[in-house]
KESE-64499 format. One line per field, with one value per atom (N, C-alpha, C): residue number from 1; atom name; y, x, z. Coordinates in nm, 3 decimals. Each point is the difference from the previous one (the first is absolute). Last residue first. Example, Ala and Ser with C-alpha at 12.3 -4.5 7.8 and 13.67 -1.06 7.14 Angstrom:
KESE-64499
i	[2;2;2;1;1;1]
at	[N;CA;C;N;CA;C]
north	[-0.225;0.119;0.109;-0.572;0.119;0.120]
east	[1.285;0.082;-0.077;0.029;-0.089;0.090]
up	[0.708;0.006;0.073;-0.007;0.000;0.000]
//
This chain:
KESE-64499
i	[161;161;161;160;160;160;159;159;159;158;158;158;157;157;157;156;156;156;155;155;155;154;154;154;153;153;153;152;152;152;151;151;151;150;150;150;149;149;149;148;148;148;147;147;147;146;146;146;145;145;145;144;144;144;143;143;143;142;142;142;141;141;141;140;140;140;139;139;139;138;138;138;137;137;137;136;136;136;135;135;135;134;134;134;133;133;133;132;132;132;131;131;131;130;130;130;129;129;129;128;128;128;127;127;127;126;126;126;125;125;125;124;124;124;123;123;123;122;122;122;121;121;121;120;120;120;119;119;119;118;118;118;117;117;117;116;116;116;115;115;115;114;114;114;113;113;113;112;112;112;111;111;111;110;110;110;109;109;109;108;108;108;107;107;107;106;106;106;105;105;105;104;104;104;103;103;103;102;102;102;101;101;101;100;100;100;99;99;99;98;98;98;97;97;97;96;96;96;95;95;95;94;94;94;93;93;93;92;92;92;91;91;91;90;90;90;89;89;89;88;88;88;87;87;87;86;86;86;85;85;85;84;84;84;83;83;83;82;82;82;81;81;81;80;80;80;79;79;79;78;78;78;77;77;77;76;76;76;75;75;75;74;74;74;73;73;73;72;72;72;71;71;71;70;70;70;69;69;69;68;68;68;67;67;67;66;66;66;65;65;65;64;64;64;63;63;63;62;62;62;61;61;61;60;60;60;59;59;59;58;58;58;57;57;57;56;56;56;55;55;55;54;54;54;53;53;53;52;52;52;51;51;51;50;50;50;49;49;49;48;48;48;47;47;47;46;46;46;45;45;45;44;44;44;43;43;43;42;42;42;41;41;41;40;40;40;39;39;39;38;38;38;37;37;37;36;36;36;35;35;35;34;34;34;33;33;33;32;32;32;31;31;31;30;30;30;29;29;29;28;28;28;27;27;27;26;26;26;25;25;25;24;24;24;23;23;23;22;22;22;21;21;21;20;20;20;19;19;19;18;18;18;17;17;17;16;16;16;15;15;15;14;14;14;13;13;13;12;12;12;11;11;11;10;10;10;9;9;9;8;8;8;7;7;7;6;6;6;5;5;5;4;4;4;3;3;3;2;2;2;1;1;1]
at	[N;CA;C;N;CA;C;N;CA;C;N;CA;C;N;CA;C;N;CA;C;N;CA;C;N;CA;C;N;CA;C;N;CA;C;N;CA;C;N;CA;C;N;CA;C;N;CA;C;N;CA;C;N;CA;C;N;CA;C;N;CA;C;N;CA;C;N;CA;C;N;CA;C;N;CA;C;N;CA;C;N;CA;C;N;CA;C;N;CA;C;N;CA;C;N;CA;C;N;CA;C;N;CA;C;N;CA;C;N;CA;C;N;CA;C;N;CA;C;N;CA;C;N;CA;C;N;CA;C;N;CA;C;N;CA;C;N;CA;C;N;CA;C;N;CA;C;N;CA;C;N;CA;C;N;CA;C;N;CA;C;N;CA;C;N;CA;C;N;CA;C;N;CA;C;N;CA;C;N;CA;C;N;CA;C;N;CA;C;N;CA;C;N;CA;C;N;CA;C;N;CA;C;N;CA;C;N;CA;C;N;CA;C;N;CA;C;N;CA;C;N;CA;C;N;CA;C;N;CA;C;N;CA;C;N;CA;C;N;CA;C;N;CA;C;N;CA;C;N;CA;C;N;CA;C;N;CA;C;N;CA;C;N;CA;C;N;CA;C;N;CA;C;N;CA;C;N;CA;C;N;CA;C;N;CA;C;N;CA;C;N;CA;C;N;CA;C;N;CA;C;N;CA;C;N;CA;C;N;CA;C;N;CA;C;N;CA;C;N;CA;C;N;CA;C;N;CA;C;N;CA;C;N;CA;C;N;CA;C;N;CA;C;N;CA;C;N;CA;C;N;CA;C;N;CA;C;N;CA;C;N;CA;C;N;CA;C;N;CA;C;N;CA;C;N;CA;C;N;CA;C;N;CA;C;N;CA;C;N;CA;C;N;CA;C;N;CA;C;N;CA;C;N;CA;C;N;CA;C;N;CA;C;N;CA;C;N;CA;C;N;CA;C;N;CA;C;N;CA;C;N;CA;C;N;CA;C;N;CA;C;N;CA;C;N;CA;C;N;CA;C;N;CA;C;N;CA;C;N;CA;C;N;CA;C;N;CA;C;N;CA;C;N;CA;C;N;CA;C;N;CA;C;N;CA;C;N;CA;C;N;CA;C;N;CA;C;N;CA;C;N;CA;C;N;CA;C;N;CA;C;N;CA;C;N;CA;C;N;CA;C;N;CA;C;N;CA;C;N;CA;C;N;CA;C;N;CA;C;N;CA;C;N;CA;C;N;CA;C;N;CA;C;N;CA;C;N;CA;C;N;CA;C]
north	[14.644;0.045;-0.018;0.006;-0.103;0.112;0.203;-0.102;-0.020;0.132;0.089;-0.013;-0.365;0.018;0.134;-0.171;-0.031;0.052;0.002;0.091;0.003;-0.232;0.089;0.099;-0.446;0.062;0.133;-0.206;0.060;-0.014;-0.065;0.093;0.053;-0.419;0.156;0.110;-0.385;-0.013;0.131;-0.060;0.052;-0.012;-0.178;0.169;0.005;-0.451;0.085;0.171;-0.305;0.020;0.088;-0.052;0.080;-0.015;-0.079;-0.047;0.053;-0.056;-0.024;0.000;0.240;-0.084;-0.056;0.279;0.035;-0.130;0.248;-0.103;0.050;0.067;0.019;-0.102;0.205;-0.087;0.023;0.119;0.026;-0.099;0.038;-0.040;0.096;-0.060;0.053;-0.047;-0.164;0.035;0.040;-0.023;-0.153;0.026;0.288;-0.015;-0.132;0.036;0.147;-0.042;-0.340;-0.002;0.176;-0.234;0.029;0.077;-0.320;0.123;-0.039;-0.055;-0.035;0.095;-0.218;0.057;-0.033;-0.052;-0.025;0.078;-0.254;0.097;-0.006;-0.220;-0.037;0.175;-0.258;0.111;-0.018;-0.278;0.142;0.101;-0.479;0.011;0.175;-0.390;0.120;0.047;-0.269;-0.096;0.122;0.104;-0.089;-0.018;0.166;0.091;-0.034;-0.285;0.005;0.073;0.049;-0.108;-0.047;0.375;0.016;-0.152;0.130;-0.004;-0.011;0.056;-0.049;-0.010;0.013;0.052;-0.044;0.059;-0.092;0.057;-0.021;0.061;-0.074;0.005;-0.108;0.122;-0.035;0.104;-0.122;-0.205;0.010;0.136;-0.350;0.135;0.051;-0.331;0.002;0.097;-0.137;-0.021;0.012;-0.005;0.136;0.009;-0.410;0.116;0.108;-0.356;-0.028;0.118;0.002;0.066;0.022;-0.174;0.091;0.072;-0.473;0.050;0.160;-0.234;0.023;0.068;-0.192;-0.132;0.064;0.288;-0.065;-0.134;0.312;0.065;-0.048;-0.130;-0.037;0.087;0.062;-0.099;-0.016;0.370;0.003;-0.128;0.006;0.045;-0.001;0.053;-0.017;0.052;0.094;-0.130;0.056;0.171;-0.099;-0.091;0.404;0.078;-0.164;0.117;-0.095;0.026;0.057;0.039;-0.103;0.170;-0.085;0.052;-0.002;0.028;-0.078;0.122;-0.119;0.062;0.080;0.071;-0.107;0.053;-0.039;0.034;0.262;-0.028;-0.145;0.215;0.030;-0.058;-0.225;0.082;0.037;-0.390;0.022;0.148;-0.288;0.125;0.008;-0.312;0.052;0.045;-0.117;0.038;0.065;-0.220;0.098;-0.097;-0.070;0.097;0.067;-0.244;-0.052;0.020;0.234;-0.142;-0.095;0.514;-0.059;-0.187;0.339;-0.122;-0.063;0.408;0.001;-0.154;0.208;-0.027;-0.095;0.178;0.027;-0.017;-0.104;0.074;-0.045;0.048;-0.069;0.046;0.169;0.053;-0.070;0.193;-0.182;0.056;0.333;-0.101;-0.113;0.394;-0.127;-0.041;0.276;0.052;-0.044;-0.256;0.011;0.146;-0.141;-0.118;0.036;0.318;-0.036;-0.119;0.079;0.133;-0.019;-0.302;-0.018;0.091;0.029;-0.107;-0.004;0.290;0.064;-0.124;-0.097;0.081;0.065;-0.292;-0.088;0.085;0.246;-0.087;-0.066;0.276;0.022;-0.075;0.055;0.113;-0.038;-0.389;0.125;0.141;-0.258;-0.064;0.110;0.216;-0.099;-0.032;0.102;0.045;-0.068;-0.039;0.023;0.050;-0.250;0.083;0.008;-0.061;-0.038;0.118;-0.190;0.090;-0.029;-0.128;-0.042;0.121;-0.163;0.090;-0.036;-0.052;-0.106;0.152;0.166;-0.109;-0.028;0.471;-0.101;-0.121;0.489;-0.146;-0.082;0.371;0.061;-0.132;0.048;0.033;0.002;-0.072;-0.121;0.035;0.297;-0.029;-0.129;0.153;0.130;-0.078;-0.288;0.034;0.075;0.034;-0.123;-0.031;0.358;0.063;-0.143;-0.049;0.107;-0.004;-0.210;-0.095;0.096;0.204;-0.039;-0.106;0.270;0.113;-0.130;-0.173;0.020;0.034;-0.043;-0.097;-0.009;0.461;-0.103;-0.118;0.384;0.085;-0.142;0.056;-0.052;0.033;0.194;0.009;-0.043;-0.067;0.027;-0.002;0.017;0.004;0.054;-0.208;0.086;-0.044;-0.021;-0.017;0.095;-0.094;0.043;-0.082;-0.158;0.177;0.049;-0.560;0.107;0.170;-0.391;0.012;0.108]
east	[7.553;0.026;0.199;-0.319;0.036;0.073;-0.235;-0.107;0.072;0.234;-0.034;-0.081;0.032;0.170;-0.050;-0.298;-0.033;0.106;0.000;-0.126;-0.037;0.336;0.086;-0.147;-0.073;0.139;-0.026;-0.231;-0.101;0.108;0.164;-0.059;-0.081;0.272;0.063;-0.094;-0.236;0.040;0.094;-0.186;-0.060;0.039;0.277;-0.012;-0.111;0.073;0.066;0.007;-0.266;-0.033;0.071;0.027;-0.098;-0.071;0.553;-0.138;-0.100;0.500;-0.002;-0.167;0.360;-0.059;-0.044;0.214;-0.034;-0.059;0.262;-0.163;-0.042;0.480;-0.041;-0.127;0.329;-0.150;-0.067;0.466;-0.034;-0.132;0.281;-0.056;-0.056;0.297;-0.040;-0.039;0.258;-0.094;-0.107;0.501;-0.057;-0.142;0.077;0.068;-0.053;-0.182;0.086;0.124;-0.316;0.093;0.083;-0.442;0.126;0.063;-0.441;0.063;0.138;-0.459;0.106;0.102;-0.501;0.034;0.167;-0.424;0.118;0.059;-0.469;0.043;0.188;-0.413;0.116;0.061;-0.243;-0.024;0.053;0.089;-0.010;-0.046;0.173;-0.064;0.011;0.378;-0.067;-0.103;0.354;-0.122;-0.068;0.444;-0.037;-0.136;0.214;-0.037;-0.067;0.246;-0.148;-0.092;0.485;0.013;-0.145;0.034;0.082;-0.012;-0.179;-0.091;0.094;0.058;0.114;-0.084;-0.326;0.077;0.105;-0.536;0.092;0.146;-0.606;0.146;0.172;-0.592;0.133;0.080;-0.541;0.097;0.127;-0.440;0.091;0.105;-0.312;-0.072;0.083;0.242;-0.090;-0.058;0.338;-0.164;-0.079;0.446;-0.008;-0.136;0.158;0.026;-0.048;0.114;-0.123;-0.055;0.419;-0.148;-0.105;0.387;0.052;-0.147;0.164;-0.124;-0.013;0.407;-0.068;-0.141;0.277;-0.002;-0.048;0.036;-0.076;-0.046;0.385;-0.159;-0.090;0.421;0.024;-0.142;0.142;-0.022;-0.069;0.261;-0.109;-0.123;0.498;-0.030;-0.190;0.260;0.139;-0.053;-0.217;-0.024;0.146;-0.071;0.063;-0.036;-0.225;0.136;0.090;-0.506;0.083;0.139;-0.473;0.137;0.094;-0.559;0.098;0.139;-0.539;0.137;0.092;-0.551;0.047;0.182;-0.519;0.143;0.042;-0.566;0.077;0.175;-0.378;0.026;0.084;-0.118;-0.140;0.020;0.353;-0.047;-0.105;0.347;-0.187;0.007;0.464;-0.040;-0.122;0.442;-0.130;-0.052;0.529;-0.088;-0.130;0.458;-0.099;-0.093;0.468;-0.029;-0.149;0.284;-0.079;-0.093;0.388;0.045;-0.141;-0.025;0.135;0.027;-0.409;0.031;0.092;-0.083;0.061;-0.007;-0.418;0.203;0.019;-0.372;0.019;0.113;-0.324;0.099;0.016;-0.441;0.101;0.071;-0.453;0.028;0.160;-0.330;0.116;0.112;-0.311;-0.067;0.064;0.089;-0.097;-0.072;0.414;-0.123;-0.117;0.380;-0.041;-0.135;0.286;-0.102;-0.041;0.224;-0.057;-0.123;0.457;-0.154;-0.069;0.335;-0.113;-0.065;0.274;-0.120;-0.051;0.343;-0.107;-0.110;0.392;-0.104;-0.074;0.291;-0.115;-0.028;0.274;-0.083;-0.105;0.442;-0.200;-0.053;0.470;-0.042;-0.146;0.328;-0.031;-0.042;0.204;-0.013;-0.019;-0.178;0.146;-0.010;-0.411;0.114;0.064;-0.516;0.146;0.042;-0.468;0.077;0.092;-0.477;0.116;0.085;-0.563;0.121;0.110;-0.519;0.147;0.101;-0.555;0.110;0.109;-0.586;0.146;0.079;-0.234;0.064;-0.069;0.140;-0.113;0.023;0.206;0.042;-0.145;0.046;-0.002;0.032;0.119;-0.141;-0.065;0.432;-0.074;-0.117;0.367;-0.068;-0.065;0.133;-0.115;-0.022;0.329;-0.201;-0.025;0.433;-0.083;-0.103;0.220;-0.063;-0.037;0.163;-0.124;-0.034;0.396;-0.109;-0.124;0.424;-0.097;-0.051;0.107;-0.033;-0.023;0.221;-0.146;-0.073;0.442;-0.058;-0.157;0.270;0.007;-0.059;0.002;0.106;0.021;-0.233;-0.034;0.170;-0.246;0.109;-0.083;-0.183;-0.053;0.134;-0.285;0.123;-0.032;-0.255;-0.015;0.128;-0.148;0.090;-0.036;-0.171;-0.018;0.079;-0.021;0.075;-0.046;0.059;-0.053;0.075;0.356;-0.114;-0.093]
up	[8.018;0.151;-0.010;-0.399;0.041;0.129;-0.411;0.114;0.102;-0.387;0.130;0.105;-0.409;0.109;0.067;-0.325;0.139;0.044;-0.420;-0.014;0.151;-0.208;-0.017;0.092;-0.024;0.063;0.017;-0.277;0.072;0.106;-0.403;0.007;0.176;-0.129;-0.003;-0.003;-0.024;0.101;0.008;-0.404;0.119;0.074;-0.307;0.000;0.103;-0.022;0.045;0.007;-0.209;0.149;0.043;-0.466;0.032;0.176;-0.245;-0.002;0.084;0.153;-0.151;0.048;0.310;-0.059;-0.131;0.523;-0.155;-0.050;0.470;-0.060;-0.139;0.347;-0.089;-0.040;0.449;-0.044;-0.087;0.283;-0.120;0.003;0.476;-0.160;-0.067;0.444;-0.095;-0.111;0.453;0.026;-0.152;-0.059;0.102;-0.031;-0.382;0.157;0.051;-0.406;0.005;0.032;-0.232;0.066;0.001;-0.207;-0.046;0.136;-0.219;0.108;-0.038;-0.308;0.030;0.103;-0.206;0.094;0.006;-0.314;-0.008;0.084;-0.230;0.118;0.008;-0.410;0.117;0.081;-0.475;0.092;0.096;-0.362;-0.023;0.085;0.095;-0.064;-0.007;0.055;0.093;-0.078;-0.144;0.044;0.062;-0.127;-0.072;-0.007;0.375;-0.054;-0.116;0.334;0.008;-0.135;0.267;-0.088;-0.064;0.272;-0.146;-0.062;0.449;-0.079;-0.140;0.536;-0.072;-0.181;0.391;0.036;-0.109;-0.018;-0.096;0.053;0.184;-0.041;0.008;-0.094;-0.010;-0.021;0.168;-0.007;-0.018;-0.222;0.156;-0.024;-0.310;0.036;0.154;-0.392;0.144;0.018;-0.335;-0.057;0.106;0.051;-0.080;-0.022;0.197;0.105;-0.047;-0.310;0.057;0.074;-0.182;-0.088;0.065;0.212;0.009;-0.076;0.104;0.026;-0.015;0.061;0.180;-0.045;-0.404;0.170;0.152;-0.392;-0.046;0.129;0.032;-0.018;-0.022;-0.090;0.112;0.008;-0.416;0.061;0.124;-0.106;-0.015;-0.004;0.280;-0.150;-0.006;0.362;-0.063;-0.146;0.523;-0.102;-0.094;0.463;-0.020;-0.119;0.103;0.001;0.004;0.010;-0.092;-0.014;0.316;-0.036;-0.064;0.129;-0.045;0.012;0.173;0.027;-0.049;0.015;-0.063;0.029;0.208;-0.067;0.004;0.016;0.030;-0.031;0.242;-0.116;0.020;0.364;-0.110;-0.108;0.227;0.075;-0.031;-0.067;-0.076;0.103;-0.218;0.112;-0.040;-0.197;-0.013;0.148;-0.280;0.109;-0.026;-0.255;-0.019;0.139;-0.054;-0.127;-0.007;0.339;-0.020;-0.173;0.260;-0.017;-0.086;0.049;-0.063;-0.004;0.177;-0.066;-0.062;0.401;-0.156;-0.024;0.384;-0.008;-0.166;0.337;-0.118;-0.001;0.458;-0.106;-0.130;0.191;0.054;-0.086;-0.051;0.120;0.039;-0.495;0.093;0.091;-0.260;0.113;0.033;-0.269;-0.111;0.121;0.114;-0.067;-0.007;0.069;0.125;-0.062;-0.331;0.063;0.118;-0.240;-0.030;0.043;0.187;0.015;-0.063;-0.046;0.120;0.047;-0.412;-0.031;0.160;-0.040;-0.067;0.017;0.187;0.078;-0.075;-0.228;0.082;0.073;-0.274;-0.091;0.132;0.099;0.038;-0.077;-0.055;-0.054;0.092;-0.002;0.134;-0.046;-0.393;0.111;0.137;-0.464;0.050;0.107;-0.337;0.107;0.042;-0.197;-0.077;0.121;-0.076;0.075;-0.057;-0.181;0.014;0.022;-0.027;0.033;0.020;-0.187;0.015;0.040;0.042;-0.029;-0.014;0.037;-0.032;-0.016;0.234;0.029;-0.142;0.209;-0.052;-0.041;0.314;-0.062;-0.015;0.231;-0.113;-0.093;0.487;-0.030;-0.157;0.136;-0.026;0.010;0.039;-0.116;-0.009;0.484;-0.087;-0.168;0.279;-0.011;-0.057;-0.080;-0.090;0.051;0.203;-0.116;-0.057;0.409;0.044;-0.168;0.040;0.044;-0.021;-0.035;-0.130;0.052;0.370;-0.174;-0.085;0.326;0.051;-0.101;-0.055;-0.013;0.003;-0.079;0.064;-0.059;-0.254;0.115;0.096;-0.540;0.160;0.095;-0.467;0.082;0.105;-0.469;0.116;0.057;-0.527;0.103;0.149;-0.495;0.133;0.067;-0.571;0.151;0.099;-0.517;0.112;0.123;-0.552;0.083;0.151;-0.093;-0.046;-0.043;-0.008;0.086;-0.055]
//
């Protein structure tokens, strides 16, 4: 990943819903962001702070069965989860490029099998598992959005109430 990482201790659920709005302020679309973390680390409550940020007022819930889910709020978000494909293949039959070529916030829950095809600039949010309750909230990246986006993180977080 880039060299700049912003780290965040969330203490609750709430804590990191509250912080994937606050960084959606800061989010420019076309984007790609991908989630990392183990089952129940927050991956889909990061993506519905995010979307509920954006302006999509209904729920947000994990595309596991469906693999990918679309959302118009200001923007449009594109929701994927690929935690049930097998092989890289299988990317191609849900259109997986096409999706990449959209002017849309696309965030990418389960993202490894994908990495292949991921273009060079991309957002990389990965939580990590303290406690029940506790995260770790690592944002790093590849490429010249991303460092701004870390940047103007790093340049807003005392702002943030």
């Amino acid at each position: 990943m880039g060299n700049k990482e912003f780290k965040f201790i969330s203490n609750s659920a709430e804590e990191s819903s509250d912080f994937a709005q606050k960084i959606a302020a800061y989010i420019e679309p076309p984007v790609l962001i991908l989630l990392k973390g183990e089952l129940g680390s927050g991956k889909t409550l990061i993506a519905q702070g995010i979307a509920s940020a954006l302006g999509y007022e209904k729920e947000v819930t994990s595309p596991t069965f469906n693999l990918v889910q679309e959302y118009q709020g200001a923007l449009e978000i594109i929701h994927m989860d690929l935690y049930r494909l097998n092989k890289s293949e299988e990317l191609i039959e849900i259109g997986f490029e096409d999706y990449l070529n959209r002017d849309a916030v696309i965030l990418i829950e389960w993202p490894e099998i994908a990495l292949s095809l991921i273009p060079a600039d991309f957002i990389f949010i990965e939580i990590n598992k303290i406690t029940s309750n506790k995260r770790e909230i690592i944002i790093s990246g590849e490429g010249k959005k991303t460092e701004r986006f870390v940047e103007r993180l790093f340049e807003n977080v005392n702002s943030w109430d």
